[in-house]
N, C-alpha and C positions, 0 to 999 in steps of 0.2 A: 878167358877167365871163367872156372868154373861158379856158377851160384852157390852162397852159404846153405845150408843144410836146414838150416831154421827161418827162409823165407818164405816157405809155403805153410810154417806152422800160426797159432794166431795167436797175439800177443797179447800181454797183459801189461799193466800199470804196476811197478813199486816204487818205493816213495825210500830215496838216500836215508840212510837210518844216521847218516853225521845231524845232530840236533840245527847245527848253525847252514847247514844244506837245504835239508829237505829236497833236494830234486827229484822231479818224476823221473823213471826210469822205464823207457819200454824194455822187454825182456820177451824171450818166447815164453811159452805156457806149455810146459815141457814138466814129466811126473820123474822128475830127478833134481838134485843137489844143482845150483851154477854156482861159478866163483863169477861175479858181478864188480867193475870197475865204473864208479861216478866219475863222468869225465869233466865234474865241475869241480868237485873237491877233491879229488882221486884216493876216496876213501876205498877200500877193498873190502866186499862181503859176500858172503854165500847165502845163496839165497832157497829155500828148499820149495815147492809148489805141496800148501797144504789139502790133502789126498780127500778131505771130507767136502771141502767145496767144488760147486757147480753139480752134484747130485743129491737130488734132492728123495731120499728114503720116504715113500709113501705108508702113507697111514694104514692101520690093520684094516681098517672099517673102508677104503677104497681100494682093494686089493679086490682081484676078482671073483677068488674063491669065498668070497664073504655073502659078494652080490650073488651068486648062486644059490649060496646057502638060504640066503634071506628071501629067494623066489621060492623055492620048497615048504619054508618058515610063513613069512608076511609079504605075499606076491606084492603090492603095491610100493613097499621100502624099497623091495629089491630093484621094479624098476627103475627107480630115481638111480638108484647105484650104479644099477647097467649100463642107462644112459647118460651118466654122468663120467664114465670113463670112455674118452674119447680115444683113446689108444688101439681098443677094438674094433675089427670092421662091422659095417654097417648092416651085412646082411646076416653078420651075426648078434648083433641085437635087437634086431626087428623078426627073425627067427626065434629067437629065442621070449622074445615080448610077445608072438601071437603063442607060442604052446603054451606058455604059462599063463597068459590071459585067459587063453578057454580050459588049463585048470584050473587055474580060480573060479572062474564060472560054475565048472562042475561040481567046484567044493562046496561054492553056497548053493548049489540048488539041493544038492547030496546033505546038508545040515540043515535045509530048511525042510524039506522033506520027511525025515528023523526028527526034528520038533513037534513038526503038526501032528 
């Protein structure tokens, strides 16, 4: 006997939409239409997987071309940024935290300089 096709996929909870039901229902989690059979009340529904959940759209302000910007702008912001986005590797934000550390550096000694 071959395996069904949707046993390696990973399953989710719906809930029988019959009022007087309510049954969980595991179902795969699958980005198309099912026709779904309650095998308590043998209500019939289609069931469609809503395409906006489980991704979650990140904020302008933690995106990485921001935290760049803001190392150019306000080096110390931008660190938090940089290293708050754990998505990038590590020797790219400890490279990039020491050159723009010692431009900052340069920057204030270059406008303190210019003051006096």
């Amino acid at each position: 006997m071959r395996p069904h096709k949707f046993n390696s996929e990973k399953k989710i909870i719906v809930i029988c939409p019959n009022p007087d039901c309510q049954q969980k229902l595991r179902i795969p989690q699958i980005r198309s239409t099912l026709k779904v059979d309650c095998p308590k009340c043998n209500t019939t529904f289609y069931y469609t997987y809503p395409y906006g959940i489980g991704k979650r759209k990140s904020k302008w302000y933690h995106k990485k071309w921001f935290a760049i910007l803001l190392l150019f702008i306000f080096p110390p912001v931008g660190f938090v940024l940089l290293w708050n986005d754990l998505k990038s590797k590590i020797y790219a934000r400890v490279g990039l935290s020491i050159a723009f550390g010692l431009l900052f550096i340069i920057w204030l000694i270059i406008i303190l300089i210019i003051i006096q």
